[in-house]
KOLDRENFI-613928 format. One record per residue (C-alpha): residue in three letters; x, y, z. Coordinates in steps of 0.2 Angstrom, whole numbers, always signed. Example, Ala and Ser with C-alpha at 12.3 -4.5 7.8 and 13.67 -1.06 7.14 Angstrom:
BEGIN
donu  u  v  w
ALA  +62  -22  +39 $
SER  +68  -5  +36 $
//
This chain:
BEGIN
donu  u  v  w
UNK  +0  +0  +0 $
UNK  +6  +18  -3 $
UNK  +9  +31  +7 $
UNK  +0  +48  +1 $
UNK  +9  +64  +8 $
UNK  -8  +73  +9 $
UNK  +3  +92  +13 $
UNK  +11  +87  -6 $
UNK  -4  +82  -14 $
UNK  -14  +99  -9 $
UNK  +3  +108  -13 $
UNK  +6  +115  +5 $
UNK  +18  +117  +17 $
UNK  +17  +104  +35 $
UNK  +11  +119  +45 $
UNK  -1  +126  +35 $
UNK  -15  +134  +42 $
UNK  -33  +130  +39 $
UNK  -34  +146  +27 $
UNK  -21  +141  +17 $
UNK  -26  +121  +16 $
UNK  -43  +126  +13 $
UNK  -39  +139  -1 $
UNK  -25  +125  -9 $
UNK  -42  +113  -11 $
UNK  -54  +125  -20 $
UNK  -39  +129  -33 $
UNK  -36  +109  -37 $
UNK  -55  +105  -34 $
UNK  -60  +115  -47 $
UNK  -47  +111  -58 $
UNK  -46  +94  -58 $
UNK  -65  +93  -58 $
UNK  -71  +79  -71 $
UNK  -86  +90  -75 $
UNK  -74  +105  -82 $
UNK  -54  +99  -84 $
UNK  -47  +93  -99 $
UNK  -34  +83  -90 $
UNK  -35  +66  -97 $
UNK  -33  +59  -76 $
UNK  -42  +74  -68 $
UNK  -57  +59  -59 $
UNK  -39  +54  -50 $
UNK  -33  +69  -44 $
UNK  -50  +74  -41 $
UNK  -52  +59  -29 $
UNK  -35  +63  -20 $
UNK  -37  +82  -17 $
UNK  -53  +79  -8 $
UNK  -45  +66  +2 $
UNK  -31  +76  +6 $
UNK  -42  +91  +11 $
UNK  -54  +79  +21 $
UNK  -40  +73  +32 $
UNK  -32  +90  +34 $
UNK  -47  +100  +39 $
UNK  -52  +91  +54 $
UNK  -40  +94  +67 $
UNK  -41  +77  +76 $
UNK  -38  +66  +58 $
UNK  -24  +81  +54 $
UNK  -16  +77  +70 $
UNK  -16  +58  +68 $
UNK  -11  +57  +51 $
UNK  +4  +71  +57 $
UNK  +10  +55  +70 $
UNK  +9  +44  +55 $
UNK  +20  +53  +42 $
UNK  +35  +52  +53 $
UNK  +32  +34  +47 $
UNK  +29  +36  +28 $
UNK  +38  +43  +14 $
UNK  +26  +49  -3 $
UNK  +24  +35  -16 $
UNK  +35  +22  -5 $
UNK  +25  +4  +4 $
UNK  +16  +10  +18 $
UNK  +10  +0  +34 $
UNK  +2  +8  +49 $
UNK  +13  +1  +67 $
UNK  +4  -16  +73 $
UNK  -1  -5  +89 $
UNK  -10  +8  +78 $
UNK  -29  +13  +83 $
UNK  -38  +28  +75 $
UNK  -49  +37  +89 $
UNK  -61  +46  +73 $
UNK  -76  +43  +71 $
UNK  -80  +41  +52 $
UNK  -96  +46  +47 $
UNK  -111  +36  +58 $
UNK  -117  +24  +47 $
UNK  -107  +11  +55 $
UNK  -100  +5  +39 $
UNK  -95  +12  +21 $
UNK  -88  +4  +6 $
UNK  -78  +18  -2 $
UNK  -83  +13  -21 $
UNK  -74  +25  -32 $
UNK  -71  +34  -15 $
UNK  -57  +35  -2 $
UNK  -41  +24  -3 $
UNK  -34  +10  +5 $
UNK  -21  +21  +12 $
UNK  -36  +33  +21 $
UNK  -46  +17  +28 $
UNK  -31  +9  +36 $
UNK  -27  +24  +46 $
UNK  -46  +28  +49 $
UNK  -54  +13  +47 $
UNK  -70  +9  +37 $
UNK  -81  +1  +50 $
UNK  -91  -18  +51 $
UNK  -105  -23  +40 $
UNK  -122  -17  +46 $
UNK  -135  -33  +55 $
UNK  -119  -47  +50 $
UNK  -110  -59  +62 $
UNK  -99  -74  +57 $
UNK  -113  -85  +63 $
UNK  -126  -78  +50 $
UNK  -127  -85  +32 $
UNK  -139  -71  +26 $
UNK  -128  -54  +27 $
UNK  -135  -40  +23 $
UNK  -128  -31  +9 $
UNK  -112  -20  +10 $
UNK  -116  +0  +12 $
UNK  -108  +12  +0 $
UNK  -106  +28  +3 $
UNK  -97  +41  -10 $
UNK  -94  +60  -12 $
UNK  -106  +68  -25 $
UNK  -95  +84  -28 $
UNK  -111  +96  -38 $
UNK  -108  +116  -42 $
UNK  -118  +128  -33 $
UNK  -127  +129  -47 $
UNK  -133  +111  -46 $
UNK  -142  +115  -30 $
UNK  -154  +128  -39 $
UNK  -158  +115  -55 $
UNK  -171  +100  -56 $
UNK  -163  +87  -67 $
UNK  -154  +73  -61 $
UNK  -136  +68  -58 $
UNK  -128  +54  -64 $
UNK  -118  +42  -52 $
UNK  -107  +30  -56 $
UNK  -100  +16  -44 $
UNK  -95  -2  -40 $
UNK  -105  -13  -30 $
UNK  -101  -32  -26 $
UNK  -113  -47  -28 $
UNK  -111  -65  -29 $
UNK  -109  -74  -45 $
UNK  -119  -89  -53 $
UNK  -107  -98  -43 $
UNK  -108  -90  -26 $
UNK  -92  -80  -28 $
UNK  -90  -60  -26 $
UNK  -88  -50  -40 $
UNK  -88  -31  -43 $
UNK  -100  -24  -56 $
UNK  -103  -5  -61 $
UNK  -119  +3  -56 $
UNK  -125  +20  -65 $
UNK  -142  +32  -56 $
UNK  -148  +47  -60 $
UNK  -150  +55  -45 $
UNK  -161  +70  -41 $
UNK  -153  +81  -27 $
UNK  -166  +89  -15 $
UNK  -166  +106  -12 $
UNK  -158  +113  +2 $
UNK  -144  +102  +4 $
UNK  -128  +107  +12 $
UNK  -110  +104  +11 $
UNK  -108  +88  +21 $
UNK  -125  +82  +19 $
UNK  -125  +62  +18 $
UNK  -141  +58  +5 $
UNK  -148  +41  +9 $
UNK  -152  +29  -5 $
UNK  -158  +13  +2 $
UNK  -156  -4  -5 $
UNK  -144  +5  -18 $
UNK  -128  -2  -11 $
UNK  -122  -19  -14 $
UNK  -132  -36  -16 $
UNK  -136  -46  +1 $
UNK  -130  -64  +3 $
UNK  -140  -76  +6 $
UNK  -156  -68  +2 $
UNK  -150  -54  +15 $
UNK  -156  -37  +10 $
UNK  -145  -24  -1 $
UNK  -135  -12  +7 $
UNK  -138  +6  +6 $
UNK  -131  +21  -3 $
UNK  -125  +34  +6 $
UNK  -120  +51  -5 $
UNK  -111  +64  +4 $
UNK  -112  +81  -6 $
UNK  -98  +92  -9 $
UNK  -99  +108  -16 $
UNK  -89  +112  -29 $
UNK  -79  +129  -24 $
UNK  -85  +142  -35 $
UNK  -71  +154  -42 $
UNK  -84  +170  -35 $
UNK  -97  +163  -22 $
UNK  -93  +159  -2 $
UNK  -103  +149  +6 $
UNK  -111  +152  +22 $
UNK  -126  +141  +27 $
UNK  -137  +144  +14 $
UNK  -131  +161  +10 $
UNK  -119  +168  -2 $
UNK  -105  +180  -3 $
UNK  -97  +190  -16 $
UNK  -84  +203  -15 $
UNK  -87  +218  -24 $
UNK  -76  +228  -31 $
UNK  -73  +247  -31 $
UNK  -67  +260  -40 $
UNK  -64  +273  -26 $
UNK  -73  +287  -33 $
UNK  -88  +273  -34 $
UNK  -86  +271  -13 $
UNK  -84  +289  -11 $
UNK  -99  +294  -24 $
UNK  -112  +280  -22 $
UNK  -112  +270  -40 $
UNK  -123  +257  -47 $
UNK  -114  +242  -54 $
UNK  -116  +226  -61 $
UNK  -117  +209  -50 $
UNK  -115  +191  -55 $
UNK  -128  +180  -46 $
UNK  -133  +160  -50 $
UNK  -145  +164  -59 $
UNK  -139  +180  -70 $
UNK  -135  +197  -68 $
UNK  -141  +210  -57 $
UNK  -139  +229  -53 $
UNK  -134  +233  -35 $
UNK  -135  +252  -30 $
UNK  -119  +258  -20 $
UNK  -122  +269  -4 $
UNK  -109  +284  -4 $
UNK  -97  +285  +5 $
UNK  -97  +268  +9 $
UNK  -83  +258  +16 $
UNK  -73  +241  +13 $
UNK  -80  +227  +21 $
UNK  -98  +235  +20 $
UNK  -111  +222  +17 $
UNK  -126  +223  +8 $
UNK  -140  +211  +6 $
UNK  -148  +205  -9 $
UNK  -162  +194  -5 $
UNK  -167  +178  -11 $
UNK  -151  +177  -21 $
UNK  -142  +163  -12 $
UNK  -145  +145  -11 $
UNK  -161  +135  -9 $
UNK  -164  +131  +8 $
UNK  -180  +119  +15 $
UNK  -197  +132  +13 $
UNK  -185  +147  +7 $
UNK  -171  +154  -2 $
UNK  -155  +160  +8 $
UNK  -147  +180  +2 $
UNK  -131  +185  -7 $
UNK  -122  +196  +2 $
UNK  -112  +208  -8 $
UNK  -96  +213  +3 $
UNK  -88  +229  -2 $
UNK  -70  +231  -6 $
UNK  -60  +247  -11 $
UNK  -47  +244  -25 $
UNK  -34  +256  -29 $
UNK  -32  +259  -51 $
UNK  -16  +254  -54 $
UNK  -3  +266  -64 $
UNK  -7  +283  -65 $
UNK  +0  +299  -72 $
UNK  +5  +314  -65 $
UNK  -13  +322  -66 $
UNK  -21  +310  -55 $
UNK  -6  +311  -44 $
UNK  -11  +330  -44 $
UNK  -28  +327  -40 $
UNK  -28  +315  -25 $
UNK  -13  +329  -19 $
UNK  -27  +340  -20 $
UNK  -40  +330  -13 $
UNK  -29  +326  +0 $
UNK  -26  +344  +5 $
UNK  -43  +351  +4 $
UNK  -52  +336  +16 $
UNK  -50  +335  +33 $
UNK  -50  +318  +35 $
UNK  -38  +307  +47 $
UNK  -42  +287  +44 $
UNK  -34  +286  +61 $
UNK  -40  +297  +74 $
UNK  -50  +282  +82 $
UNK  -31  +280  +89 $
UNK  -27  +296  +97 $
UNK  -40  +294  +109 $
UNK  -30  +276  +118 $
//
């Protein structure tokens, strides 16, 4: 088994924060996404940046993998010490076969739990649980056609044996699903044995990053950019949303990291639809020439204005 240098495969250093891992992912995730990249592997790398990113998010599986990779050396045999027990919890369905999901590396660190109802005693099993990551844009979350799903299953052969067979659903995503969310397909998963019932299947979404939109619960944020005559004068400028375009009227004078609300312009939640915020950001213009030099001089003599005076008075 291979050792996976999950710092390497995101393209970060061993003490990154969570800013920086979280900013590596949404580069690699939305390049490498099957739907969009041109790269003849890009389901692969796909696969192993959202591994990476969902072991070094969470501080407890950070840590543990941290106390492993003294051990391991990227693209060399890997085994975990005979002694080695992961305290994480993964997921609560007790069980997932990770089809087309995470590696042999991540489930012998983290383990991938026990068949569901099954002892060695019983003949009829119940069918293994799969459970996969359904990356969807944000725009996904807003449309009502299907998504296909692709994934490997196991059932028994004429001759009693396991094999693995491919299994293709169109799945509808319900709206107002979050990021995390685990759908629950029953009886999808894999064949029972023994006349034991089918496993289950288990998609956990994951939203695509989206080169413009945060996301915060079922809201959305944007930053703006503006001109600083726009700040200083109020403007009315064009703003991307899922759905199109809109026009957002600037207050004046109004100030970097302002917010305003656009309602109804987020993502769908259960009964409602969340808001876009639109947070404000000065920009500088690049360049200049000796006129506009000239002119912020003037400006700058002719407004009594001191963007620090909050610090005279501590």
């Amino acid at each position: 088994m291979e050792f996976k240098d999950y710092y390497k495969i995101l393209g970060v250093a061993a003490d990154a924060d969570k800013a920086a891992i979280k900013s590596a992912y949404r580069k690699l995730a939305r390049k490498y996404h099957p739907d969009v990249s041109s790269e003849s592997d890009a389901e692969a790398q796909f696969k192993e940046v959202a591994e990476a990113y969902e072991v070094l998010k969470d501080a407890q599986k950070r840590a543990e993998y941290d106390e492993l990779r003294r051990y391991g050396r990227h693209g060399k045999a890997f085994e975990p010490p005979p002694e080695w027990q992961s305290s994480t919890v993964f997921g609560d369905s007790g069980h997932a076969d990770f089809g087309g999901g995470f590696s042999d590396f991540f489930e012998s660190i983290f383990g991938s739990g026990q068949p569901h109802g099954a002892t060695e005693r019983n003949f009829k099993r119940r069918g293994r649980d799969i459970e996969l990551d359904l990356p969807i844009f944000l725009e996904d979350t807003l449309s009502e056609e299907s998504i296909p799903v692709s994934f490997e299953v196991t059932e028994p052969d004429a001759h009693g044996q396991l094999t693995r067979r491919k299994k293709k659903l169109n799945v509808k995503i319900p709206a107002g699903v979050s990021d995390g969310e685990r759908i629950r397909l029953k009886g999808q998963g894999s064949q029972g044995i023994g006349g034991g019932p089918a496993g289950d299947l288990f998609l956990r979404i994951r939203l695509v990053p989206h080169p413009l939109f945060d996301v915060e619960g079922h809201n959305l944020i944007i930053t703006v950019p503006l001109a600083p005559w726009e700040a200083a004068l109020g403007a009315r400028v064009e703003v991307p949303t899922l759905t199109g375009r809109i026009h957002l009227t600037i207050p004046a004078n109004s100030q970097t990291g302002q917010r305003l609300r656009i309602k109804g312009k987020g993502l769908v939640s259960k009964g409602h639809k969340g808001d876009l915020y639109a947070v404000l950001k000065v920009v500088m213009p690049h360049g200049g020439n000796e006129k506009s030099r000239q002119q912020w001089q003037q400006l700058a003599e002719s407004v009594p204005f001191d963007p620090r005076a909050e610090w005279s008075k501590r």
